[in-house]
C-alpha positions as CSV (number, residue, x, y, z in Angstrom):
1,X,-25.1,-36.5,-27.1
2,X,-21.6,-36.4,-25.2
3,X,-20.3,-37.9,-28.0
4,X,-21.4,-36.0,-30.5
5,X,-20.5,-32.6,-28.7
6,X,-17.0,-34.3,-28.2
7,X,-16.3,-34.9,-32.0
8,X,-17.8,-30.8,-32.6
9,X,-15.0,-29.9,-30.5
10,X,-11.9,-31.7,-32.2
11,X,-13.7,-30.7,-35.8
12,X,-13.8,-27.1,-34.3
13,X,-10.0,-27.5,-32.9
14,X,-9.2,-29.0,-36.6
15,X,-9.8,-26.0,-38.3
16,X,-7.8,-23.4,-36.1
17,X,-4.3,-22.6,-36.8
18,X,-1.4,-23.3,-35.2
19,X,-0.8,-19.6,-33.5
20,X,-4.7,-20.3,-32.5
21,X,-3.9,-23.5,-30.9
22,X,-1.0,-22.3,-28.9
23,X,-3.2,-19.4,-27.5
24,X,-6.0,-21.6,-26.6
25,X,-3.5,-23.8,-25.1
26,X,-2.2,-21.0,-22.8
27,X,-5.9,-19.8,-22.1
28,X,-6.2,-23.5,-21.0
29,X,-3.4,-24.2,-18.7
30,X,-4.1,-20.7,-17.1
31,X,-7.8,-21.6,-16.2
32,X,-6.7,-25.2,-15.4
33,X,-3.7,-23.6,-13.2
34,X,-6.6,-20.9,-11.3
35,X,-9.0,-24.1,-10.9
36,X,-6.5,-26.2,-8.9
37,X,-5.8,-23.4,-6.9
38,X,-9.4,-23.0,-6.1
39,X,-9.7,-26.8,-5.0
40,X,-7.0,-26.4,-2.7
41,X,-8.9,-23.3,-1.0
42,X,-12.0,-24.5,-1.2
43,X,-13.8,-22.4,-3.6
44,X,-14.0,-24.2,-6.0
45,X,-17.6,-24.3,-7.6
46,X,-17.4,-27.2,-10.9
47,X,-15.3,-29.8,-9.8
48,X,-16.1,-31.7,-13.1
49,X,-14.7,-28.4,-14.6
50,X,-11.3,-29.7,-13.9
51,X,-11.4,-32.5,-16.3
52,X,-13.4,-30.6,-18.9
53,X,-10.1,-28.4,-18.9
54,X,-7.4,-31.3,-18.6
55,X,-9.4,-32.9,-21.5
56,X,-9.2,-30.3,-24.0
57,X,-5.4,-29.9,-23.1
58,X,-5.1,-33.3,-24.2
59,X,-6.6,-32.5,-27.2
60,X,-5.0,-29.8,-28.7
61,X,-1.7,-31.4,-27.8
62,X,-2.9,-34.5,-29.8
63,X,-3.5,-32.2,-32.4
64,X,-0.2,-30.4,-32.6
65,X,1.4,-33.7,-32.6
66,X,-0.7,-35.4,-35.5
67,X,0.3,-31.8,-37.3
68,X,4.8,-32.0,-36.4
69,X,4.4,-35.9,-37.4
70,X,2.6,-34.7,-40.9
71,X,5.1,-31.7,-41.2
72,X,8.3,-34.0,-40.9
Protein backbone atom coordinates (compact mmCIF):
# COMPACT_ATOMS: atom_id res chain seq x y z
CA UNK A 1 0.00 0.00 0.00
CA UNK A 2 3.16 2.32 0.81
CA UNK A 3 4.05 1.89 -2.50
CA UNK A 4 1.28 2.52 -4.19
CA UNK A 5 0.46 5.79 -2.20
CA UNK A 6 4.25 6.73 -3.04
CA UNK A 7 3.76 6.48 -6.91
CA UNK A 8 0.02 8.72 -6.24
CA UNK A 9 2.20 11.32 -5.00
CA UNK A 10 4.99 11.82 -7.80
CA UNK A 11 1.88 11.29 -10.49
CA UNK A 12 0.09 14.09 -8.39
CA UNK A 13 3.54 16.18 -8.24
CA UNK A 14 3.81 15.46 -12.18
CA UNK A 15 0.98 17.22 -13.04
CA UNK A 16 1.59 20.62 -11.12
CA UNK A 17 3.40 23.42 -12.67
CA UNK A 18 6.53 24.77 -12.08
CA UNK A 19 5.31 28.09 -10.01
CA UNK A 20 3.23 25.17 -8.11
CA UNK A 21 6.23 23.26 -7.39
CA UNK A 22 8.31 26.09 -6.17
CA UNK A 23 5.47 26.98 -3.64
CA UNK A 24 5.05 23.62 -2.39
CA UNK A 25 8.70 23.53 -2.15
CA UNK A 26 8.79 26.57 0.22
CA UNK A 27 5.58 25.27 2.11
CA UNK A 28 7.93 22.20 2.56
CA UNK A 29 11.24 23.48 3.85
CA UNK A 30 9.15 25.90 6.18
CA UNK A 31 7.35 22.91 7.89
CA UNK A 32 10.52 20.80 7.67
CA UNK A 33 12.53 24.05 9.14
CA UNK A 34 9.41 24.39 12.32
CA UNK A 35 9.72 20.44 12.74
CA UNK A 36 13.46 20.45 13.54
CA UNK A 37 12.99 23.14 15.73
CA UNK A 38 10.44 21.24 17.62
CA UNK A 39 12.85 18.18 18.04
CA UNK A 40 15.31 20.23 19.47
CA UNK A 41 12.72 21.57 22.23
CA UNK A 42 11.12 18.59 22.74
CA UNK A 43 7.75 19.05 21.31
CA UNK A 44 7.85 17.45 18.83
CA UNK A 45 4.76 15.00 18.31
CA UNK A 46 5.51 12.79 14.64
CA UNK A 47 9.01 12.12 14.62
CA UNK A 48 8.40 9.99 11.39
CA UNK A 49 7.00 13.38 10.20
CA UNK A 50 10.43 14.54 9.65
CA UNK A 51 11.24 12.17 6.84
CA UNK A 52 7.74 12.25 5.32
CA UNK A 53 8.82 16.01 4.80
CA UNK A 54 12.53 15.51 3.75
CA UNK A 55 11.16 12.86 1.31
CA UNK A 56 8.83 14.92 -0.54
CA UNK A 57 11.69 17.66 -0.80
CA UNK A 58 13.59 15.13 -2.53
CA UNK A 59 11.03 14.68 -4.78
CA UNK A 60 10.02 17.71 -6.10
CA UNK A 61 13.67 18.60 -6.60
CA UNK A 62 13.97 15.36 -8.64
CA UNK A 63 11.26 16.62 -10.52
CA UNK A 64 12.53 20.07 -11.30
CA UNK A 65 15.62 18.55 -12.35
CA UNK A 66 14.13 15.79 -14.78
CA UNK A 67 12.07 19.16 -16.15
CA UNK A 68 15.79 21.77 -16.61
CA UNK A 69 17.50 18.51 -18.15
CA UNK A 70 14.33 18.18 -20.75
CA UNK A 71 14.17 22.00 -21.21
CA UNK A 72 17.98 22.24 -22.28
Amino acid sequence: MAGKNKTTRVEDLRVKSDDQLGEQMHDLKREAFNLRFQAATNQLERPARIKEVRRDIARIKTLQGERARVAK
